[in-house]
C-alpha positions as CSV (number, residue, x, y, z in Angstrom):
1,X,134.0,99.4,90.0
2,X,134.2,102.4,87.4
3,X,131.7,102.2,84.6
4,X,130.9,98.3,84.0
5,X,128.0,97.5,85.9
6,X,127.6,94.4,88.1
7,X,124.6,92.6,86.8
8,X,123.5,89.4,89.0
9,X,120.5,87.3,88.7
10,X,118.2,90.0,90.7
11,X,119.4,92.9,87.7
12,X,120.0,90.7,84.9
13,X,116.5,90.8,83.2
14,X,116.8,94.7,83.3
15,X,119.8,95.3,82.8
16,X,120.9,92.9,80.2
17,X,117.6,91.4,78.8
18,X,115.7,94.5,78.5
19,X,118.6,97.2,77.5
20,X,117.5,99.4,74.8
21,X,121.6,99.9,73.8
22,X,123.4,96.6,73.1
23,X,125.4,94.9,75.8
24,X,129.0,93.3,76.5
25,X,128.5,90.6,79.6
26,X,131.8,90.1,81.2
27,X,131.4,86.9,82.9
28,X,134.2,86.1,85.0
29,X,135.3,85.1,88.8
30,X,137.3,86.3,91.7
31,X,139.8,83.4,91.7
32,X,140.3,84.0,87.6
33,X,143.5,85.2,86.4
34,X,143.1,86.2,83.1
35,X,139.7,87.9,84.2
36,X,141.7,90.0,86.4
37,X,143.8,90.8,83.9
38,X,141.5,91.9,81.2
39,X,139.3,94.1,84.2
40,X,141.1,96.9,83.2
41,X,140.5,96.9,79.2
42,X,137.2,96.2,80.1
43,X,136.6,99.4,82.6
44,X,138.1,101.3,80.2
45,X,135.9,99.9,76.9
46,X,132.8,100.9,80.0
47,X,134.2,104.2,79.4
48,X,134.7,105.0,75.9
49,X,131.5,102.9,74.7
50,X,129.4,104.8,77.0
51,X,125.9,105.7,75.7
52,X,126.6,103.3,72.8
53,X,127.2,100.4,74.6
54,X,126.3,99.1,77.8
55,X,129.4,97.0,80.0
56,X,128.4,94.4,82.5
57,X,130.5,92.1,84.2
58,X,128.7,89.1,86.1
59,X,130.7,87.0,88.7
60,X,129.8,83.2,87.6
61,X,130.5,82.0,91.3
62,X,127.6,84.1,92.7
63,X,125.3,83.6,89.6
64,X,125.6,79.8,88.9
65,X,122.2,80.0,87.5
66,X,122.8,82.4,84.8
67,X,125.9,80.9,83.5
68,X,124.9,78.1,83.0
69,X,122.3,79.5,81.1
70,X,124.3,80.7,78.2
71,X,126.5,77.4,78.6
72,X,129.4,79.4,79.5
73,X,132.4,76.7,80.2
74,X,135.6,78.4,80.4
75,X,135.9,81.8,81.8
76,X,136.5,85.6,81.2
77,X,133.9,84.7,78.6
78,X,132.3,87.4,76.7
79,X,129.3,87.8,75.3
80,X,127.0,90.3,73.3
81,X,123.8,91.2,73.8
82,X,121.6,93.3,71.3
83,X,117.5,93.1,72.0
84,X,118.4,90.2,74.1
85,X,119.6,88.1,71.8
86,X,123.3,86.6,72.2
87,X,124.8,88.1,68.8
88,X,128.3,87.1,69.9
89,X,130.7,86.2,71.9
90,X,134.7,86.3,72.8
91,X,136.1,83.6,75.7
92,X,139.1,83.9,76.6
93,X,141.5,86.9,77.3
94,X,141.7,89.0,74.4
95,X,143.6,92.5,73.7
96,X,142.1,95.8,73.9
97,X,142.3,96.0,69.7
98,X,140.4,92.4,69.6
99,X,137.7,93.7,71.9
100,X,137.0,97.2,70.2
101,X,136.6,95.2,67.0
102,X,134.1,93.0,68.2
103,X,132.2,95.9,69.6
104,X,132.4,98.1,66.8
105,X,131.0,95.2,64.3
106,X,128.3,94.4,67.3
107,X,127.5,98.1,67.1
108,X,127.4,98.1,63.2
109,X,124.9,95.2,63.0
């Protein structure tokens, strides 16, 4: 793990919930392909967001609870946290371009 944090339902209040920089959850699953896939993009986005934007990936098989929460079905689902407040949200695998977009809107809002 580079610089996405692992959030889980012990660190998700503080790390998500109460972050004063906005937030990009990463919820995704061991057994996921296209998670796996889109880890890297999203260790590097950890990297070149840092200080603007916070990246945390959550593991929905260990977290059940918080999942569920935010009615996430299908899975690498993303979503964006500012003041927490779901502001958006990407599911499915997307390119590196697609992300930065999202983010850079996110971070313009």
């Amino acid at each position: 793990m580079g610089n996405a944090v692992e959030v889980n339902s012990q660190t998700w209040q503080q790390e998500v919930m109460q972050s004063s920089t906005p937030v990009m959850v990463d919820f995704w699953a061991a057994w996921c392909g296209p998670c796996k896939m889109i880890a890297p993009t999203i260790e590097e986005l950890a990297e070149e967001y840092q200080g603007k934007m916070k990246v945390c990936k959550l593991n929905t098989d260990e977290n059940p609870e918080i999942a569920s929460q935010h009615q996430i079905m299908g899975i690498p689902s993303l979503l964006f946290f500012k003041e927490g407040k779901v502001i958006d949200k990407i599911v499915g695998a997307a390119s590196k371009k697609q992300f930065k977009e999202k983010i850079d809107a996110v971070l313009t809002t």
